[in-house]
C-alpha positions as CSV (number, residue, x, y, z in Angstrom):
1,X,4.8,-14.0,55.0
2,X,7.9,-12.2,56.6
3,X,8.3,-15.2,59.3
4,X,7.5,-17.6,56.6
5,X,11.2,-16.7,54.9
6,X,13.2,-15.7,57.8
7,X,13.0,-20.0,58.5
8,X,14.0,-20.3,54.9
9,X,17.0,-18.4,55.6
10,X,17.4,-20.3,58.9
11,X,17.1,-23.3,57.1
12,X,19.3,-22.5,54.3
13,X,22.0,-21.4,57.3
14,X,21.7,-24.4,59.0
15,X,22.9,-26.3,55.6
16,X,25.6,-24.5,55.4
17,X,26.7,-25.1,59.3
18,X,26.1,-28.5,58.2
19,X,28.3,-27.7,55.2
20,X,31.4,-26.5,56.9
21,X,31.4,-29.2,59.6
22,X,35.0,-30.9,60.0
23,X,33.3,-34.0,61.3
24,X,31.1,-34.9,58.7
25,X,32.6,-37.6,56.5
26,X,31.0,-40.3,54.1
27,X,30.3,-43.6,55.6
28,X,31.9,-45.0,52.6
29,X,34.7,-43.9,50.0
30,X,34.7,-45.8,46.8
31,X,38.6,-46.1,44.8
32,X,38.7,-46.5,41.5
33,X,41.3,-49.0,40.9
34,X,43.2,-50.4,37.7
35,X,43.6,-54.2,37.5
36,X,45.7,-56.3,35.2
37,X,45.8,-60.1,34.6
38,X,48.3,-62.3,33.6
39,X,49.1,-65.9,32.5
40,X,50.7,-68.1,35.1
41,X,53.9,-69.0,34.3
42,X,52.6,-73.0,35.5
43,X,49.4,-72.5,33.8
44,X,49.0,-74.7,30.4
45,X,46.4,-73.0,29.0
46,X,46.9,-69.2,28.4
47,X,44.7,-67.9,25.8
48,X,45.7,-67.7,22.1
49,X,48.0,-64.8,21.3
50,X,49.0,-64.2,24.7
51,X,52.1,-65.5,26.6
52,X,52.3,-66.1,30.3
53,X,54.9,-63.3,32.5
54,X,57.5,-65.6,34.5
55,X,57.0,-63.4,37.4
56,X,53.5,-65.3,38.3
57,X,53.1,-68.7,39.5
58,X,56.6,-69.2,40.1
59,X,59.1,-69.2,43.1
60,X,57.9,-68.2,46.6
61,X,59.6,-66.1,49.1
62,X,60.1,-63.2,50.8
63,X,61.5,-60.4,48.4
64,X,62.0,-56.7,49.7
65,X,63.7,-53.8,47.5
66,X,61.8,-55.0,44.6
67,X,61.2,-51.5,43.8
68,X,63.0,-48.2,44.6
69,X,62.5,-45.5,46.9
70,X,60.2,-43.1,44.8
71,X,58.0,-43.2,42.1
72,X,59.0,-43.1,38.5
73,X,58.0,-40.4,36.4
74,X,54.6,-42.4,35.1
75,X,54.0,-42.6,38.8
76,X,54.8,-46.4,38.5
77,X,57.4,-48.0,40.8
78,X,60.9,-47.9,39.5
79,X,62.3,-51.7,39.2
80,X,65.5,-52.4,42.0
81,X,65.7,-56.1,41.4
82,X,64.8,-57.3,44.8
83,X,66.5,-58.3,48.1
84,X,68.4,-60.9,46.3
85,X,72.2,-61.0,45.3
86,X,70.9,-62.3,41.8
87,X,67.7,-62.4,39.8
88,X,66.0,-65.5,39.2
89,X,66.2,-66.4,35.7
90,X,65.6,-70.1,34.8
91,X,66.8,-70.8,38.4
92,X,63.9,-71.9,40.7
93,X,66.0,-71.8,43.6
94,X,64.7,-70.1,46.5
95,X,68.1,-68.3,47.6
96,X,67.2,-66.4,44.4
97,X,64.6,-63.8,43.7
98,X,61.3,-64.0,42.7
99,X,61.4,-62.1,39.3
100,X,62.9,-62.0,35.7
101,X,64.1,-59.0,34.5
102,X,62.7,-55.4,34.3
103,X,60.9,-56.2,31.4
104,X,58.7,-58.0,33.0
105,X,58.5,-56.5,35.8
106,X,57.9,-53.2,33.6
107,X,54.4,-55.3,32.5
108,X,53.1,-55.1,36.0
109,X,51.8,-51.9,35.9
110,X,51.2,-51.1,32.2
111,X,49.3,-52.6,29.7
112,X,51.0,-54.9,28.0
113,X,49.6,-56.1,24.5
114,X,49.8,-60.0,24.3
115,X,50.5,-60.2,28.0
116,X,47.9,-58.8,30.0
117,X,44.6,-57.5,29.9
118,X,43.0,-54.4,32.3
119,X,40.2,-53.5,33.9
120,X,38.6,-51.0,36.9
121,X,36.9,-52.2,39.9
122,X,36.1,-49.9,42.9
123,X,37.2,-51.0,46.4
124,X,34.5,-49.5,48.7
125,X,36.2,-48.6,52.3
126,X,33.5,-48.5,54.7
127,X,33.7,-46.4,57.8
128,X,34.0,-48.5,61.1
129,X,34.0,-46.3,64.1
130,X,36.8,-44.2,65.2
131,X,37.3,-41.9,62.2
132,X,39.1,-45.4,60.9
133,X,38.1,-46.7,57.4
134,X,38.2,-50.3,56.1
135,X,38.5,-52.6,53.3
136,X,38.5,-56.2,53.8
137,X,38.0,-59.3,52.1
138,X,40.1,-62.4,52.8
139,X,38.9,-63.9,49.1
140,X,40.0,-61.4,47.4
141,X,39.7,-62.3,43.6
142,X,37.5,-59.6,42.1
143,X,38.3,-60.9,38.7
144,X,37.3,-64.5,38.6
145,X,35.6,-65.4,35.2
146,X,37.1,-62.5,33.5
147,X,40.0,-60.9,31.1
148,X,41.8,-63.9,30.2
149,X,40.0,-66.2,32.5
150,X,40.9,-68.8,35.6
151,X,42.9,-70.9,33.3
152,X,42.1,-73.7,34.6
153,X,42.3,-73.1,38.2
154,X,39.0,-72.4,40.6
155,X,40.0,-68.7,40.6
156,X,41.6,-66.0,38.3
157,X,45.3,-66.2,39.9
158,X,48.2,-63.7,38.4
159,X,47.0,-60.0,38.6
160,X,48.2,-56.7,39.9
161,X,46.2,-53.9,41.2
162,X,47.3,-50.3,41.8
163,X,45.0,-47.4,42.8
164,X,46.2,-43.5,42.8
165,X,44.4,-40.7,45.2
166,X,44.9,-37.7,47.3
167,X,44.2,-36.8,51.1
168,X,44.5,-34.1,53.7
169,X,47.3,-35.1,55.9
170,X,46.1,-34.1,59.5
171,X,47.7,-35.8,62.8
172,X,47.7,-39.1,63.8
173,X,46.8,-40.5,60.8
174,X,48.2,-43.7,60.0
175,X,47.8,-46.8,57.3
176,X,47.7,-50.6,57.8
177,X,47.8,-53.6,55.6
178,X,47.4,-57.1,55.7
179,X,47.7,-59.5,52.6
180,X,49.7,-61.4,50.1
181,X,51.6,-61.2,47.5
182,X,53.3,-58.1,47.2
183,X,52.5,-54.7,48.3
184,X,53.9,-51.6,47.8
185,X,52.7,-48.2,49.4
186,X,54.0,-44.5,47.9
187,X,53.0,-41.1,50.2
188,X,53.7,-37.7,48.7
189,X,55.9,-40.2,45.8
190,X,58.3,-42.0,48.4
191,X,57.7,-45.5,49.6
192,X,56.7,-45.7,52.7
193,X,55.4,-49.8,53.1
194,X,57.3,-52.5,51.5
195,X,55.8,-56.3,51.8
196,X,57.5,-57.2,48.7
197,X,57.3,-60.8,47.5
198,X,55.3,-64.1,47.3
199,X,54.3,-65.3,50.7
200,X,51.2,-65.7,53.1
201,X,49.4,-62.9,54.0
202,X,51.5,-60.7,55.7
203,X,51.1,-57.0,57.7
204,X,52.9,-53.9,57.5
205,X,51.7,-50.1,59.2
206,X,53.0,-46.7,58.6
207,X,52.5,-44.0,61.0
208,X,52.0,-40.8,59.5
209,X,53.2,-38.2,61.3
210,X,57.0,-40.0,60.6
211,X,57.0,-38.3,57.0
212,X,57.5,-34.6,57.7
213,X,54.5,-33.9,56.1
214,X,52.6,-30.7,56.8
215,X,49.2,-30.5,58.0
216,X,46.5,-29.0,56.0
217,X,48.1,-30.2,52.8
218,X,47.1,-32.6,50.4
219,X,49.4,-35.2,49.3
220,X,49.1,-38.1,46.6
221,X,48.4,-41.6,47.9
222,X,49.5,-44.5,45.4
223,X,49.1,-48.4,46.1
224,X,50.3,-51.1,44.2
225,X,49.2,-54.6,44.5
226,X,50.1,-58.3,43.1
227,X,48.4,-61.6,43.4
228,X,51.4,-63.8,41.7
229,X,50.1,-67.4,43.1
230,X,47.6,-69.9,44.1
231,X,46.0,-70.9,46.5
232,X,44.9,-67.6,48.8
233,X,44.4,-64.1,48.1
234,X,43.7,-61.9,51.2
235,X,43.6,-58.0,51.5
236,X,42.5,-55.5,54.3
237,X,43.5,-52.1,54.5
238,X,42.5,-50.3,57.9
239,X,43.4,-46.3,58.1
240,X,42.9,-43.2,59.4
241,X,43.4,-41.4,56.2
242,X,40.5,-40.0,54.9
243,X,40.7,-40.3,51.2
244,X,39.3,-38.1,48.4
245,X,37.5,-40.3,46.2
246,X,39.6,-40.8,42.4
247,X,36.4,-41.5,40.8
248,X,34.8,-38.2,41.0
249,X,35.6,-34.8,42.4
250,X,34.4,-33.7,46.8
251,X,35.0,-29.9,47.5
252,X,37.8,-29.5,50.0
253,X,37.2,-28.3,53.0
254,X,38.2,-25.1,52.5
255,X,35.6,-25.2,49.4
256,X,32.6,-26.5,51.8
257,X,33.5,-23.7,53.7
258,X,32.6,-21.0,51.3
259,X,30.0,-23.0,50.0
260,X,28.3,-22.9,53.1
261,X,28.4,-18.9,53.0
262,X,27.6,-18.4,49.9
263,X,24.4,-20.5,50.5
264,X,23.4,-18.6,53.4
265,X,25.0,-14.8,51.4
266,X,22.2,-16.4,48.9
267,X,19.4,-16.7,51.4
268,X,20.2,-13.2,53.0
269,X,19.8,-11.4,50.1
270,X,16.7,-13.5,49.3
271,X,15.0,-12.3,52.7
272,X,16.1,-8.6,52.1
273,X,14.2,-8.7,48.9
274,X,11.0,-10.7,50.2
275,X,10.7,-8.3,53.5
276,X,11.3,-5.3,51.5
């Protein structure tokens, strides 16, 4: 009987070893994300009672400085008015910008009664080798069908996508993307990737240790994304960073830590009584 629970408290020790282990991570971290959709400005047939945002389906180019350095207050970007000397307007010329006016641009990110409808989708990133995590899909139109619809087209065009999280910054992490249309990455609330604008797929990367940030400490991650035109819609996201997951709540490692004593504290006691 004595042997019989000193390997329950060997067992219960071993989970806590287990517990505290820096290199145990989940094969996969699902993100909650927040996705709007618009009407194309070039679509004809936007549902009753809505009206189309002139930002989508429009003019193509390049466009950086859309937004500014740091995050609002609502943790939304700031509008800057783009790269361009003027904004677009009713001008479809390329020398000029690829948006409207703050207004509009305002829409992007908040819901937006009679121009935009929202919903959640998780993007799973799925662990690859290498302590690097991916996301990847080169279709990427996780709202076909739905909201208000394709409008005509053979996928669900005009929509935005943002997703807010934390990490643990340790060394050598770092953050790639690869996509269209615009993308806009914020670290500790400053923007750190800019791929601003309607274009092809293109990539940008951020090393982290270039941000003065502090090991050890957590810091908030916020991504912002816009589809804003037929006919391709790619995204993949390749990091280092190993998020904490926005849709639930994982200990720290600081809290594994003293979850794994106070498992085996549990178990000790436990045998002290049952030898006694």
């Amino acid at each position: 009987m004595k042997a019989r629970h000193l390997s329950m408290f060997g067992a219960v020790g071993l989970a806590g070893g287990l517990l505290c282990s820096p290199n145990v991570f989940a094969t996969t971290i699902d993100l909650t994300t927040t996705v709007r959709d618009f009407c194309g400005w070039g679509f004809s047939n936007c549902p009753p009672n809505y009206s189309p945002n002139p930002d989508f389906q429009n003019v193509l180019g390049d466009d950086r400085g859309i937004v500014q350095s740091s995050l609002g207050a609502d943790g939304t970007p700031q509008y800057a008015g783009g790269s361009h000397s003027t904004l677009r307007g009713t001008d479809s010329s390329p020398a000029l910008g690829t948006l409207t006016t703050a207004q509009y641009f305002s829409q992007w990110y908040h819901d937006a009664p009679g121009y935009n409808q929202t919903t959640s989708i998780n993007l799973p990133f799925t662990d690859i080798g290498g302590g690097v995590y991916q996301y990847d899909n080169s279709s990427f139109f996780p709202i076909d069908g739905q909201l208000l619809g394709n409008q005509g087209q053979n996928h669900n065009f005009s929509f935005t996508l943002n997703l807010h999280t934390t990490f643990t910054y340790e060394l050598a992490q770092s953050f790639s993307f690869t996509g269209d249309d615009d993308v806009w990455v914020f670290i500790n609330n400053s923007l750190v990737l800019d791929l601003g604008g309607v274009h092809g797929a293109e990539s940008a990367s951020v090393n982290l240790d270039t941000l003065g940030l502090t090991a050890g400490n957590i810091y908030n991650f916020d991504f912002f994304f816009a589809e804003r035109h037929t006919v391709a819609s790619d995204m993949r996201i390749t990091t280092s960073i190993v998020f904490n997951p926005n849709n639930g709540t994982v200990p720290e490692p600081t809290s594994l830590a003293l979850l794994g004593l106070g498992l085996a504290g549990i178990g000790y006691q436990r045998k002290k009584q049952l030898v006694a």
